[in-house]
C-alpha positions as a Markdown table, in Angstrom:
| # | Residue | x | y | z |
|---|---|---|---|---|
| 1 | Unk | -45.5 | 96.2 | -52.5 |
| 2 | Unk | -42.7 | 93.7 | -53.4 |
| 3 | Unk | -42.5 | 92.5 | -57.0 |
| 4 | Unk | -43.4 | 88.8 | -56.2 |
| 5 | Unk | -46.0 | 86.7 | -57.7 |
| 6 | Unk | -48.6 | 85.7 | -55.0 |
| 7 | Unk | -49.5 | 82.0 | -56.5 |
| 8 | Unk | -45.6 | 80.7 | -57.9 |
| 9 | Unk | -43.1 | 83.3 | -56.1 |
| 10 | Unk | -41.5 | 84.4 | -58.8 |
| 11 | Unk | -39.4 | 87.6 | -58.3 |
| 12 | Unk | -36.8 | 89.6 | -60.1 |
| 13 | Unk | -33.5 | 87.7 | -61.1 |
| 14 | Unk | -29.7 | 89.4 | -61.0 |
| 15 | Unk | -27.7 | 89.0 | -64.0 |
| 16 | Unk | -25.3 | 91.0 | -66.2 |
| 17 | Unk | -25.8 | 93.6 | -69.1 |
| 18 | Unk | -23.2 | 92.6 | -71.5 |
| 19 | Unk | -22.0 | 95.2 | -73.5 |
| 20 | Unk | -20.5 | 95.0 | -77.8 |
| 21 | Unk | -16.8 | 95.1 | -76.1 |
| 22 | Unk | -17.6 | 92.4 | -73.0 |
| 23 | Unk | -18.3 | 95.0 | -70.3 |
| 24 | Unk | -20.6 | 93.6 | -67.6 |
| 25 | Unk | -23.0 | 95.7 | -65.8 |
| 26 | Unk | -25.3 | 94.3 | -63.0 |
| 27 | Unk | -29.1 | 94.4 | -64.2 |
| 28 | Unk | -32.2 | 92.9 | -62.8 |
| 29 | Unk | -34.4 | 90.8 | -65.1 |
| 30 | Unk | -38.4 | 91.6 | -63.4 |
| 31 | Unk | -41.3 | 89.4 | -63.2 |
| 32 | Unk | -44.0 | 90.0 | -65.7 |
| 33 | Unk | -46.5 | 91.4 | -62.8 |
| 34 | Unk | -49.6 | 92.8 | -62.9 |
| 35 | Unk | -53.0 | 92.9 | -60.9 |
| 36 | Unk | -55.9 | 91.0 | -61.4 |
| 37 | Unk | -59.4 | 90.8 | -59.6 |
| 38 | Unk | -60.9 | 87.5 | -59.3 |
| 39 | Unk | -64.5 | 86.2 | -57.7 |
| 40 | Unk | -63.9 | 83.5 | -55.2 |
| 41 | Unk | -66.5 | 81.4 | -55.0 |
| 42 | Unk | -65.9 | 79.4 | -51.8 |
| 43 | Unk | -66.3 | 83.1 | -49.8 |
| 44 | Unk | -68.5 | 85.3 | -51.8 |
| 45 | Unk | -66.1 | 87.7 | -52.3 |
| 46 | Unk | -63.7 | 89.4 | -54.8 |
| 47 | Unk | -60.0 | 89.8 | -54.6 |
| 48 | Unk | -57.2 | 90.9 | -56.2 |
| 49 | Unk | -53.8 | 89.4 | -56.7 |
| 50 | Unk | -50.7 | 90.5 | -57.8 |
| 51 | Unk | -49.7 | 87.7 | -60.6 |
| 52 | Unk | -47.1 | 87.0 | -63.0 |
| 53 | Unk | -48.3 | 85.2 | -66.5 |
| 54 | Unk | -47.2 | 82.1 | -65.3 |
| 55 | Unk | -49.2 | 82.3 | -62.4 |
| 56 | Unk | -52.4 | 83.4 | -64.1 |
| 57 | Unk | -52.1 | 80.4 | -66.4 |
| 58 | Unk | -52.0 | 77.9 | -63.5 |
| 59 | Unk | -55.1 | 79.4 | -61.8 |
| 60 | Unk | -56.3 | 78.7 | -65.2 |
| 61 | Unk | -55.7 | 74.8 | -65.0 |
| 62 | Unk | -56.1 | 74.4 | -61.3 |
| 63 | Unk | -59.0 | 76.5 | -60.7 |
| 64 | Unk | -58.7 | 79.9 | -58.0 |
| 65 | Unk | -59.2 | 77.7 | -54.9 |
| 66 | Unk | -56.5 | 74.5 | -55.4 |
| 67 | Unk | -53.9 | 77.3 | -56.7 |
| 68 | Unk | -54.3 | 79.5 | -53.3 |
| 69 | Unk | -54.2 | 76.7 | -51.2 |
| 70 | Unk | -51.0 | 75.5 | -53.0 |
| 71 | Unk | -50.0 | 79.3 | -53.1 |
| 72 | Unk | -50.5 | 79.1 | -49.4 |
| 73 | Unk | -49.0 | 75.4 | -48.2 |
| 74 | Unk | -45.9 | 76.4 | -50.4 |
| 75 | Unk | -45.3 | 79.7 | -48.0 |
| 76 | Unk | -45.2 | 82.2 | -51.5 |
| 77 | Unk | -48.7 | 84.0 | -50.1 |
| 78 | Unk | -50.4 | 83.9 | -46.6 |
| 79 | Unk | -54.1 | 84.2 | -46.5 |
| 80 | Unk | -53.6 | 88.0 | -44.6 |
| 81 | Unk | -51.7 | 89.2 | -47.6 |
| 82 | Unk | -54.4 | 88.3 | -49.9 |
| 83 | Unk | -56.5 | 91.7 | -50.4 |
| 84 | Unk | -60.7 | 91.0 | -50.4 |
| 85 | Unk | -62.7 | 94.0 | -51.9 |
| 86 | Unk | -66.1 | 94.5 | -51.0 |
């Protein structure tokens, strides 16, 4: 499973380790990911996404249903990709 947030599309950024004498090194900076199980209402059902903080925080404001759907119309999730359980 990629490391991208399923409601904002966040993923891991490129950028540079900078050593005490200048050096630069290539590093990736990740997304704060993690899994979470949620009851959606509108189908009965639960399911789990894979969400950054950010994204957990806007479910938060928005409510489950408006953020998948802008999840969704924004192209960072497809309803397939979302997995139901039980």
């Amino acid at each position: 499973m990629s490391k991208i947030c399923q409601i904002t599309g966040k993923k891991a950024m490129v950028g540079n380790n900078v050593s005490h004498s200048k050096r630069r090194t290539k590093r990736t900076f990740d997304v704060n990911l993690f899994n979470k199980k949620f009851y959606y209402v509108e189908k009965g059902c639960w399911i789990e996404l894979r969400l950054s903080a950010a994204g957990l925080r806007i479910i938060n404001r928005k409510g489950l249903d408006a953020a998948l759907k802008d999840a969704v119309a924004n192209g960072y999730c497809d309803w397939n990709e979302i997995a139901v359980i039980g």
